[in-house]
Structures are given as C-alpha cells and as structure tokens.
C-alpha positions as CSV (number, residue, x, y, z in Angstrom):
1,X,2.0,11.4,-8.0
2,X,0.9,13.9,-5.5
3,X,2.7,15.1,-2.8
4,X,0.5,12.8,-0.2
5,X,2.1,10.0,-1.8
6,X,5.0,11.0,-2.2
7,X,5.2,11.5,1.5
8,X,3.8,8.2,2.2
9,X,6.7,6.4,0.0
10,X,9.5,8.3,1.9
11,X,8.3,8.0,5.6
12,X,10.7,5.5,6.5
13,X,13.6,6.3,4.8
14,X,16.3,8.9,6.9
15,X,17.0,12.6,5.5
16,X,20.7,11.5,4.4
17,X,19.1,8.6,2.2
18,X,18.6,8.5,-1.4
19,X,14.8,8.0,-2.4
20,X,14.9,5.8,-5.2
21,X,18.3,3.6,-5.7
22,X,19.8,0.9,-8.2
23,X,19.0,-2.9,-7.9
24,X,20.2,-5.8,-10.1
25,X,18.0,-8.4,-10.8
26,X,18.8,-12.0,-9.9
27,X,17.5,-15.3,-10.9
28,X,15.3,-16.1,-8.1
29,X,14.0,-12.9,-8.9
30,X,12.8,-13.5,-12.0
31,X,12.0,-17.2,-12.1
32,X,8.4,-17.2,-11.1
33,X,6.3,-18.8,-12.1
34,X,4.5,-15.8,-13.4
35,X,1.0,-16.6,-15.3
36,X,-2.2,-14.9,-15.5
37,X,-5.3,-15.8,-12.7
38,X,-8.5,-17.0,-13.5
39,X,-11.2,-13.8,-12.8
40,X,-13.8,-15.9,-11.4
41,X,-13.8,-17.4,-8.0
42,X,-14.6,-21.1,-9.2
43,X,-11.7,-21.3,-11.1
44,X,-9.6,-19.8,-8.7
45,X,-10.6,-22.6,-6.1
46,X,-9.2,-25.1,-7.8
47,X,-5.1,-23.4,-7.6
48,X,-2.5,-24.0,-5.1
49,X,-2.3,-20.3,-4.8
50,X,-3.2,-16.9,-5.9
51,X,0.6,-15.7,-7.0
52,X,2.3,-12.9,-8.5
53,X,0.9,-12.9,-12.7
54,X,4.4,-11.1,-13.8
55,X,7.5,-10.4,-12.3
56,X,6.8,-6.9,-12.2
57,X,4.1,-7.1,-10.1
58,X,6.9,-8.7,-7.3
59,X,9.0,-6.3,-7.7
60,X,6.3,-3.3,-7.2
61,X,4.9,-5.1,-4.2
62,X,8.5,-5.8,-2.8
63,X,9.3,-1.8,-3.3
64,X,6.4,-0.7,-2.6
65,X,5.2,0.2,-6.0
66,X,2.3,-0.2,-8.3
67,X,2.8,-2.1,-11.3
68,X,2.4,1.2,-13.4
69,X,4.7,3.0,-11.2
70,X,7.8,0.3,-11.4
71,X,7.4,0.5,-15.3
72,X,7.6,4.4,-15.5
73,X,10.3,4.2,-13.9
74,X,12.0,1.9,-16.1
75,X,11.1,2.3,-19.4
76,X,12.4,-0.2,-21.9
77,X,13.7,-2.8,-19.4
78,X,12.9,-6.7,-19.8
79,X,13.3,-7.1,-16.7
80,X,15.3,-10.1,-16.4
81,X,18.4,-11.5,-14.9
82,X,21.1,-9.2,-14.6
83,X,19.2,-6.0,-15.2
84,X,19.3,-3.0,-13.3
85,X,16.2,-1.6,-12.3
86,X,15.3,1.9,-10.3
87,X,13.5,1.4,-7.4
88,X,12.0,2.8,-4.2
89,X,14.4,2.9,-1.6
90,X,12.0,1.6,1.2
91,X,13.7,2.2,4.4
92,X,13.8,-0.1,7.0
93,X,11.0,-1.8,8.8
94,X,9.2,-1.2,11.8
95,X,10.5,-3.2,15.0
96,X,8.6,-2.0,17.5
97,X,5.3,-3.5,18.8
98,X,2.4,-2.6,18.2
99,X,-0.4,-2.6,21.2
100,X,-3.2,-0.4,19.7
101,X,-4.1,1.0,16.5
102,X,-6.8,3.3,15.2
103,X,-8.3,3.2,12.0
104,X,-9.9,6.9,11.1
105,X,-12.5,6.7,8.3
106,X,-12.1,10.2,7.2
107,X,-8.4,10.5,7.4
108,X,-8.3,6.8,5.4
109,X,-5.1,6.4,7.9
110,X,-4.6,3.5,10.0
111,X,-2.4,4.8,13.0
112,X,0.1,2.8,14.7
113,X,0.7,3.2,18.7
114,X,3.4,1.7,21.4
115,X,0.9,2.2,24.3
116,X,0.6,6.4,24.1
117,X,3.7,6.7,21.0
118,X,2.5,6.9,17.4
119,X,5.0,4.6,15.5
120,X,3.4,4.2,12.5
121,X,0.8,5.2,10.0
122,X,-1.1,3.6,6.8
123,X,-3.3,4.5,4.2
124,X,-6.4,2.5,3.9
125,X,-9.5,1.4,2.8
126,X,-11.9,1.4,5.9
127,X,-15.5,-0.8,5.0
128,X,-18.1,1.1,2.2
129,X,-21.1,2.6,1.4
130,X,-22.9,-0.7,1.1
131,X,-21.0,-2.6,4.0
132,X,-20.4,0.0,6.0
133,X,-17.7,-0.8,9.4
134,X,-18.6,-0.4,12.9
135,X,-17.2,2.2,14.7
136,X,-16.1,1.0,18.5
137,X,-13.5,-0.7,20.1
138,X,-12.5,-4.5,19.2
139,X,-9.2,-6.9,19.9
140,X,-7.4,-8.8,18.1
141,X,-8.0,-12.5,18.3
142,X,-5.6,-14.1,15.6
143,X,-2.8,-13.4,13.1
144,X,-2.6,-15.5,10.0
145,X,-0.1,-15.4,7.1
146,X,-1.1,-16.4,3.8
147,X,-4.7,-17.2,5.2
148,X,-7.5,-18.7,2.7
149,X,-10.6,-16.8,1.8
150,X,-14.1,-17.9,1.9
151,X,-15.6,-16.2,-1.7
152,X,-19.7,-15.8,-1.9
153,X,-20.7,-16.0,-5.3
154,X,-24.5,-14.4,-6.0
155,X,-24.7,-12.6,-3.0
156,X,-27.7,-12.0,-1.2
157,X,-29.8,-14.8,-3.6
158,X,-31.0,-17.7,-2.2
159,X,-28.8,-19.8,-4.7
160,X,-25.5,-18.5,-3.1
161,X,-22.3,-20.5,-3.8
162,X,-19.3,-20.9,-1.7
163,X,-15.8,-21.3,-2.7
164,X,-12.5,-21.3,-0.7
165,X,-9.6,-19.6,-2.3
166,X,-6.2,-20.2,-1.9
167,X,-3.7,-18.1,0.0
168,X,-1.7,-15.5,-1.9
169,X,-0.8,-12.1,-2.5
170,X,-3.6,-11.6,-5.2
171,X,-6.2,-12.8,-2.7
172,X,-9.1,-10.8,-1.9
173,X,-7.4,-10.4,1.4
174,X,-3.6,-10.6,-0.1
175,X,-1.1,-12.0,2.3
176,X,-2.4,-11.7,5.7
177,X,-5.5,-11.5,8.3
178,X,-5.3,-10.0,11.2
179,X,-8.6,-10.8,13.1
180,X,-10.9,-9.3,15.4
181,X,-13.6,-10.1,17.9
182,X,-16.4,-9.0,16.0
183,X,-17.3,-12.1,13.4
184,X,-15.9,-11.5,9.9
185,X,-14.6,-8.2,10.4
186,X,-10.1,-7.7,10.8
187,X,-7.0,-6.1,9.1
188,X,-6.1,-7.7,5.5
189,X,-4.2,-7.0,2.5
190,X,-4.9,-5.9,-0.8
191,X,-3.9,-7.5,-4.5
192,X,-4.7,-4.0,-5.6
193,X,-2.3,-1.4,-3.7
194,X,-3.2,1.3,-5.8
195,X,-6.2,1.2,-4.8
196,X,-5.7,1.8,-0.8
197,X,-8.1,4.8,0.2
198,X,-9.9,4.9,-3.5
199,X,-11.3,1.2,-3.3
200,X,-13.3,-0.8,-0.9
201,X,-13.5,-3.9,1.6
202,X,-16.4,-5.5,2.5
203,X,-16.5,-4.2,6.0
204,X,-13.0,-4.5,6.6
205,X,-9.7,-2.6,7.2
206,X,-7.9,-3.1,4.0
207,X,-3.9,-2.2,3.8
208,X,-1.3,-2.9,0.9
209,X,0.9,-6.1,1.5
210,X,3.6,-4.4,2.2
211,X,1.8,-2.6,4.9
212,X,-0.1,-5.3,6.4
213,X,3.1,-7.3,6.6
214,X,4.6,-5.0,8.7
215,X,1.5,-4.8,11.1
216,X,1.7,-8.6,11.6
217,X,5.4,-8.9,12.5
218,X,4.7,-6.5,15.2
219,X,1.1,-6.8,16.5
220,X,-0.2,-9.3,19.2
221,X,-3.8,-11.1,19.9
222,X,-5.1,-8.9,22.6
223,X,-3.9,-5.3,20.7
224,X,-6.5,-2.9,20.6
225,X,-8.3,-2.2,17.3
226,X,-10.8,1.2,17.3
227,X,-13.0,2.3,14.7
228,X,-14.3,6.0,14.8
C-alpha cells in the first residue's frame, strides 16, 4: 500500500480516530447468498442480479476494502457469525450537497464542490485510449440506484448482440448511474475497486461503490459535471 492510498482510506476519518477498528460479524452479515457469476454477458442476463460472490467481498466493499486487502488483514478467519474481524475505520459520510464536480484526467481525481468549497475528492477511472471522454462541460440529467446495463457483445461487427444485465454491485457499472446530457456518457461504479485509476470505462467516469454512493446521496439533476 502506498502512501496515496493510504491517504485516500483515512480522509474522512478525524485526527483523534483510530484507523482500522474491531467489528463482529452478525448473521445478516454473513447469510448471503454468496455464489460465483457467470463471465459471460448471456448468462448473466438471465439473473435477478449481479451480487456479492462471497462475503468477503461485502465486507471489503462496505469498508472500503479490496477483497485481498480485508484478507491480509485477517488472516485465518472464516469469517462467519460471531467473528471479529479488523477493518477500516471509514469515517463518516459526506452530507453536504454536491452542485459541481470536476473530473481531471491526469490527476485520476474526481473533485467534489459546494458551489466555490471543495468537499470531496475520488480516485477514478476517466474514459481510455480506445474510447477516449470528451473534455467540456455537461449536467446531470438523472440519478439511478441499482440501474440495469445494456452489454454489446461483438463489438463493432455487424452480428452485434445485445443483452440487459441486471442491477448489482458486480455490474459493469456497479450500484449506481449518475447520468449526463451527452448520450451514453455519466458517473458509475465499479465491481473492481481495485482497479479505480489503473483500469478503464468505456468513455465514462468510473468510481468505487462506495464512492459513487456517496456522490448520489448528495448530488442533484442540474449539477455541473466538467471534463478537462
């Protein structure tokens, strides 16, 4: 873990606060269900839902942890009920709104304003090499929790098949879209957290679950979304 990270994990949590702290695991925690996806998108189609595959992986998305991350720090747990885990102690939650954001393609940070006051910052995955995102000034036109996703198989061929996934967080756009006026193109989520500012989004502006969650409960359609 670098110290960028490291940084990035703390932000929210006050000087006097412990970083990491002691939870106990509960049945609801651990009752799932858990089970391993499908890979391909005409399997996945036919579920209810993209969920959790282990309990670990809710826990590290509830803390704010990679799956890897949650187990080093636990070595030789079962994680089940009545276990005591170490965890990251994530602070509490941004309640302030949100009215503009901008997304910086070299800095990989998604910055968070109250009109002319930076409240909070992201890492993230802005567009790629082969989809490349506009730079400019857009709004935001909708909000959506658990939102489907429309998967092209074969892209680019003439024999290109559709397929609509369920909502979930191990969607290709994990548990919410936050939409702009430019067709296609918004704010999402990730199934792979670890991956914020190392993988990419077709076009988009990508954020961990965690992260994007906290951007929905305090953004609003007409909140201004720039590029540069």
């Amino acid at each position: 873990m670098n110290e960028a990270t490291w940084a990035e994990l703390i932000k929210n949590i006050p000087a006097n606060q412990p970083v990491l702290v002691s939870y106990t695991l509960t049945q609801d925690d651990v009752k799932g269900p858990f089970k391993a996806l499908p890979s391909g998108a005409a399997e996945r189609s036919k579920l209810k839902a993209l969920s959790y595959e282990s309990v670990e992986e809710m826990l590290g998305e509830r803390f704010h942890m990679s799956v890897a991350y949650i187990k080093k720090l636990n070595p030789n747990k079962r994680f089940v009920a009545g276990e005591t885990i170490t965890v990251i102690n994530t602070g509490e939650p941004l309640k302030e709104q949100i009215t503009r954001v901008i997304a910086d393609k070299n800095d990989k940070i998604l910055y968070a304003y109250n009109g002319d006051k930076l409240v909070a910052t992201y890492p993230t995955t802005i567009g790629s090499i082969a989809t490349a995102t506009p730079s400019g000034k857009f709004k935001v036109i909708n909000n959506v929790k658990m939102p489907t996703y429309k998967a092209t198989v074969n892209r680019g061929e003439e024999n290109q098949k559709h397929y609509f996934l369920p909502p979930g967080p191990n969607s290709p756009v994990g548990v919410v879209w936050i939409g702009l006026n430019k067709p296609s193109y918004g704010i999402h989520g990730s199934p792979v957290p670890e991956g914020i500012s190392r993988q990419q989004s077709l076009g988009c502006i990508r954020l961990t679950n965690w992260d994007v969650l906290e951007v929905h409960a305090n953004i609003k359609n007409g909140a201004t979304v720039e590029i540069r």
